[in-house]
DRENZATI-363993 format. One record per residue (C-alpha): residue in one letter; x, y, z. Coordinates in steps of 0.02 Angstrom, whole numbers, plus 50000, padded with zeros to 5 digits. Each point is the difference from the previous one (the first is absolute). Layout:
BEGIN
AXYZ
...
END
This chain:
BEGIN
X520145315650453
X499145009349868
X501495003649915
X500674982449965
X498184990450016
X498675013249906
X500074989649834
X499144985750085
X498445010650041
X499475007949864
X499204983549940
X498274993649984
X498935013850110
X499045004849838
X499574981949936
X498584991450103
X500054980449986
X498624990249950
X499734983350098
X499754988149884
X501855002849907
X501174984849972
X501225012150128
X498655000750133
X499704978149987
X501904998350059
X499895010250132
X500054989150163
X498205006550078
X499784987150152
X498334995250048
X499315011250149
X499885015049895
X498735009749941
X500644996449827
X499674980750036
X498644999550119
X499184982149942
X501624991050028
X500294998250193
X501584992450101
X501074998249861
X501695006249957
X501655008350065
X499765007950173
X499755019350000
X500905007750147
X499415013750087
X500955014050040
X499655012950124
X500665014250106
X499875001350205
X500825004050136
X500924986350092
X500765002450182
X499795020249966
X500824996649819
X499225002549824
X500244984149913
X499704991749842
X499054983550016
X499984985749876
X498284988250069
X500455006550167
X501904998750016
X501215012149998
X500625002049819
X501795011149966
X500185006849847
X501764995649923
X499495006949808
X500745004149843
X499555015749884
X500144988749835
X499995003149809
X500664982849976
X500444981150077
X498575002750123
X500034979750068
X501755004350015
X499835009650167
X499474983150082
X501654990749972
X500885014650090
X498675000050156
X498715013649953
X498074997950017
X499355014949890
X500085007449835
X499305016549950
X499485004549836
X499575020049941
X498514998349871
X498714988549934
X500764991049851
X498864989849856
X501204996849871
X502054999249972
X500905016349942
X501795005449926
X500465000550190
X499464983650095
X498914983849941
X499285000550151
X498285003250037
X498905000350162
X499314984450010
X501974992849943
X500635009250151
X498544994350097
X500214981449941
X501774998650025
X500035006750175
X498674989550042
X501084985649938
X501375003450098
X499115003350168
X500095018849981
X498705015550020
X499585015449887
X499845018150052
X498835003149857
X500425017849917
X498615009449928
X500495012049898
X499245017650013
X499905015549893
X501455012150069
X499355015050126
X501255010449929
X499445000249826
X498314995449996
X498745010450108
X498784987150082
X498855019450056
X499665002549814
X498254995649957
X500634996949815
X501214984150064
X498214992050097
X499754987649873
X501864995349975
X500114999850216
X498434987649973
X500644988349894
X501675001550096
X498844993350147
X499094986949902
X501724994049908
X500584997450199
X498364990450054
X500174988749858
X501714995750033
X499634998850197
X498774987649961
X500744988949873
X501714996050122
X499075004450178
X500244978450004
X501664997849934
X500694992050135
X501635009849985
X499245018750049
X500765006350150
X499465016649968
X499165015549887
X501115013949979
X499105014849914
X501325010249914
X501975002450025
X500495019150019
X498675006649910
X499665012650145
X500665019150008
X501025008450108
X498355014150022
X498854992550120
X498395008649914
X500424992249851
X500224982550108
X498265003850102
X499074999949822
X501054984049945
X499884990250159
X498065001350031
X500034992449840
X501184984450055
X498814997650139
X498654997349868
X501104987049908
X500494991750202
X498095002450057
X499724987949827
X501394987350035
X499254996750174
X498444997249931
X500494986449851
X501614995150092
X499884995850191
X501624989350019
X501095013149927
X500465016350065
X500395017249927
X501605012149973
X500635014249930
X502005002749954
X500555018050021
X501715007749948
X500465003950179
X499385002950152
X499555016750028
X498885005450124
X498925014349963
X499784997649820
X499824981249971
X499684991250173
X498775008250091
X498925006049873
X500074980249938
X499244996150199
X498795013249967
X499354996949819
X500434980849992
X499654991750154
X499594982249908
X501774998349957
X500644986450128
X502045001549969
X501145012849946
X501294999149874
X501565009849985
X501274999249888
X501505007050060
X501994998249945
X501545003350104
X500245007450113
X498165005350021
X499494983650063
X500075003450157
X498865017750021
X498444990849923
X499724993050184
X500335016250078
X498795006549870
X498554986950040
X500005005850196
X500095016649968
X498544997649881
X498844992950133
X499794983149862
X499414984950111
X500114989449866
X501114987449947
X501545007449879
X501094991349865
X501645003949916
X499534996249790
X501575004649928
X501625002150079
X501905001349950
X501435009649970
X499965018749974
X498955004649851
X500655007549814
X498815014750034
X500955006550161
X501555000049958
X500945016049972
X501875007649989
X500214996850184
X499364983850028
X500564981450012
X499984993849875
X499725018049909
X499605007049844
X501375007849847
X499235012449881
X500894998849813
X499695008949860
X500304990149841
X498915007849864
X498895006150126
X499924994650195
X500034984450030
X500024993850210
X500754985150052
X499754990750177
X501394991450093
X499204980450047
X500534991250153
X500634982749956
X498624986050018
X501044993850182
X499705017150057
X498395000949985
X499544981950048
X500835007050162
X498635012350018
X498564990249967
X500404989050149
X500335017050115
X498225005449951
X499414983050022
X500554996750168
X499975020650056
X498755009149956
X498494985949936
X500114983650116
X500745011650151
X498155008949973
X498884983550045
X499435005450143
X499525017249926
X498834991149885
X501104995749855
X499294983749937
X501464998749878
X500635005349815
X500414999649821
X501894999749914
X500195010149843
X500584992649888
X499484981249988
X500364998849784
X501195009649888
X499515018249982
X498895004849837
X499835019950028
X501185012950108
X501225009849976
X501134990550010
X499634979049951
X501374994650137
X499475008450158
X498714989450110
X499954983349893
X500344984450126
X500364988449846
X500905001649807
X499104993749856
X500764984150019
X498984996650162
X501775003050096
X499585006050171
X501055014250089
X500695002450169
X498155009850052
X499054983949959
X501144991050145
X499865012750122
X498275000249989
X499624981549996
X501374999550177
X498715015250079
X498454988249940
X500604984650056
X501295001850136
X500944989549940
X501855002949925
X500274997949794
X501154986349916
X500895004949854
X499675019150028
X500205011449835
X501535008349915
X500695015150100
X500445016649925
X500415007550164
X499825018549963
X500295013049870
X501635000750024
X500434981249934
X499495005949794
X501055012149915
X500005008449818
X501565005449969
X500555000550181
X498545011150066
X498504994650093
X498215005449960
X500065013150145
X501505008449910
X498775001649846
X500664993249825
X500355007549838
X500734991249849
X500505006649834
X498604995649872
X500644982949892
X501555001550100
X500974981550005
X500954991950148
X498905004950149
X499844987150128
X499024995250153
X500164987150129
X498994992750142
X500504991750169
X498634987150032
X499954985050110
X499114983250018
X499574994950171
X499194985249940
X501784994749932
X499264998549839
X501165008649849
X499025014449940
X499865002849793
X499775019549948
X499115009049889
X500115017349955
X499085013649886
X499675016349960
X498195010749983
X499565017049953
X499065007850163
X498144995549947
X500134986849874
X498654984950031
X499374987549887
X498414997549950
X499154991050160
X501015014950095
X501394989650068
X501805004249993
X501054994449823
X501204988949972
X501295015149956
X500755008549888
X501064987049881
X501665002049947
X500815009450125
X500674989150137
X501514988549969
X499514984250106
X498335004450101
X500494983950115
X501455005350098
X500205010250171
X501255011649901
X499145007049835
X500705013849860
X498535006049892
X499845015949864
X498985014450052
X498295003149933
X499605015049898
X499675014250099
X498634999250133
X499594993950170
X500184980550054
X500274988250125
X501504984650006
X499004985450098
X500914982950043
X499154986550059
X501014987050099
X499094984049986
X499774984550131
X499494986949870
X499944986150093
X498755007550139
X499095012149880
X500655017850087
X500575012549932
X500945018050072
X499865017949905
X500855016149995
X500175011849857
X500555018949970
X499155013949931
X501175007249852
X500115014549876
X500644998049814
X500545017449930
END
């Protein structure tokens, strides 16, 4: 998802690395490559991964077996998605060195999953279609060392023995399919390359959606060394990418990249969750959130509906979104799958009973719906207004433990679009609520302005955590 993921792509595509760096000598390069060609038969085992048709069905292969993907889209506690029964990881960008927004780099995320038994969809990050104009003969040189940034990197993790995958760009197609023909012959160039210095490893592309005439075929037509396609696609349009992939004519193997509940950028005044409009010293729009057991709730309906349901249509598996605590969005609440604390919610449970088959212990907090938080009697449907440093308003929240455990609270208050400096959500805004850690609050109103109440009900003992808040106005 562009929208939420972007930040982690606009990295390192201008910075070519040189070989002989301290960075480059703690990379795990296996003997076997071309990197190391005088050391033979030694060190970890390099799978190879391939695509074919088995029984009449595209397939992915791992050293000739059938290999499922159960992945996580991940900013964050990538070895993580092991404990909970996933085999993949995907990352959205080539990363040298830490930032404000995550310590992690490639070769961390590369490292860890390796230690942990888990595989990368490698993300390499591409200059946007929609911005930048890859038919202009004054962007040739920065297209070139676009290229030549790409080989490099192919070549110095090609023998990691975590790569699953190459995934050349996330969303940076168009929704005009000239502009897409231009931008796709040149993704063939960067595919044609990975075949040639990569041969264990094959090649995708993530799109925004599915959609035929624009983005699919001309992709068959322009890009025809790209082995799998990925779509990332959010409720409920899960279940028209596989629609859109036979009515396309792809005979390829397909992939789900990102999936989950309905996105911030399609909501509206009619949908559900929906969208308010206030105008506070200027408009200000505020979006209604499910709480974090409704929405674990749809992750497993995708899961078991509209991605494994799709096997035998060539879907060789997917990618949750979020695995980490969001660090850009509209809003910092909506797809995260744990708090800062490393808490998981319900979604992480679901997901792990879909990957594993197998039923959870100790299953996370419940906030059942909407309905069970109020702010001064009214639900976030109703939409919420408060007077500005009013006293004596009060909220309340009907949570439950089905773990047995008793749950501890917390509960704050942020203005819509506050973040702190590694883009995360704050702490809150002090001073305001009486006793944060009790199902039944009172709190003063913020000056004037748009917000949101969140309270976190809190499974200490098993490290889960449930989540609902409401979208308010101060005037």
């Amino acid at each position: 998802m562009k929208r939420i993921m972007n930040i982690a792509i606009a990295l390192i595509l201008t910075a070519i690395v040189s070989m002989g760096c301290e960075e480059e000598r703690q990379t795990i390069i296996p003997s076997g490559s071309h990197l190391t060609p005088d050391v033979p038969n030694a060190g970890p085992h390099i799978a190879k991964f391939e695509t074919k048709k088995v029984d009449g069905v595209w397939r992915l292969l791992k050293d000739g077996e059938v290999f499922y993907i159960n992945g996580a889209a991940s900013n964050n506690y990538y070895g993580e998605v092991k404990k909970w029964g996933g085999n993949v990881v995907r990352t959205y960008g080539i990363k040298e060195a830490p930032d404000a927004k995550t310590q992690y780099t490639t070769k961390m995320v590369l490292d860890e999953a390796y230690a942990n038994g888990l595989y990368v969809n490698v993300g390499l990050g591409m200059k946007d279609s929609g911005s930048f104009d890859y038919s202009s003969p004054s962007n040739a040189a920065a297209i070139k060392e676009q290229f030549e940034n790409h080989r490099t990197w192919v070549r110095r993790f090609a023998n990691h023995p975590a790569v699953m995958c190459w995934s050349i760009g996330n969303e940076f197609e168009t929704s005009d399919a000239t502009k897409n023909a231009v931008y796709f012959k040149y993704v063939e160039e960067i595919a044609q390359m990975i075949h040639e210095e990569d041969p264990n490893h094959p090649t995708t592309i993530a799109f925004s959606n599915s959609d035929v005439n624009n983005k699919l075929k001309p992709l068959m037509k322009y890009a025809p060394s790209i082995d799998i396609l990925s779509v990332n696609a959010y409720y409920n349009g899960v279940g028209g990418v596989a629609t859109n992939v036979k009515n396309a004519g792809w005979d390829k193997p397909w992939m789900i990249t990102e999936f989950g509940p309905k996105g911030t950028w399609s909501l509206t005044s009619n949908t559900d969750p929906k969208e308010f409009s206030w105008t506070s010293s200027g408009t200000n729009k505020a979006l209604e959130e499910m709480t974090s057991t409704e929405k674990a709730a749809i992750y497993s309906t995708i899961w078991k509906n509209d991605i494994k349901a799709k096997e035998s249509q060539g879907c060789i598996g997917s990618f949750i979104f979020l695995w980490g605590f969001q660090t850009h969005g509209e809003v910092l609440s909506w797809y995260g799958l744990f708090d800062k604390e490393m808490n998981t919610f319900g979604g992480v449970d679901e997901i792990s009973a879909c990957w594993t088959g197998k039923a959870i212990e100790n299953p996370a907090p419940r906030i059942e719906n909407r309905k069970k938080m109020t702010l001064n009697g009214k639900i976030s449907t109703e939409g919420v207004s408060v007077v500005a440093g009013s006293t004596g308003n009060t909220a309340t929240v009907e949570a439950t433990s089905p773990s047995g455990v008793e749950l501890t609270y917390r509960w704050f208050i942020n203005r819509e679009g506050d973040a702190l400096s590694n883009g995360s959500m704050p702490d809150g805004i002090a001073g305001l609520i009486d006793d944060p850690t009790k199902p039944t609050i009172t709190f003063k109103a913020p000056n004037a302005g748009a917000y949101r109440l969140y309270v976190y009900a809190i499974d200490k003992t098993n490290k889960k955590v449930a989540m609902s808040c409401i979208p308010f106005q101060a005037k």
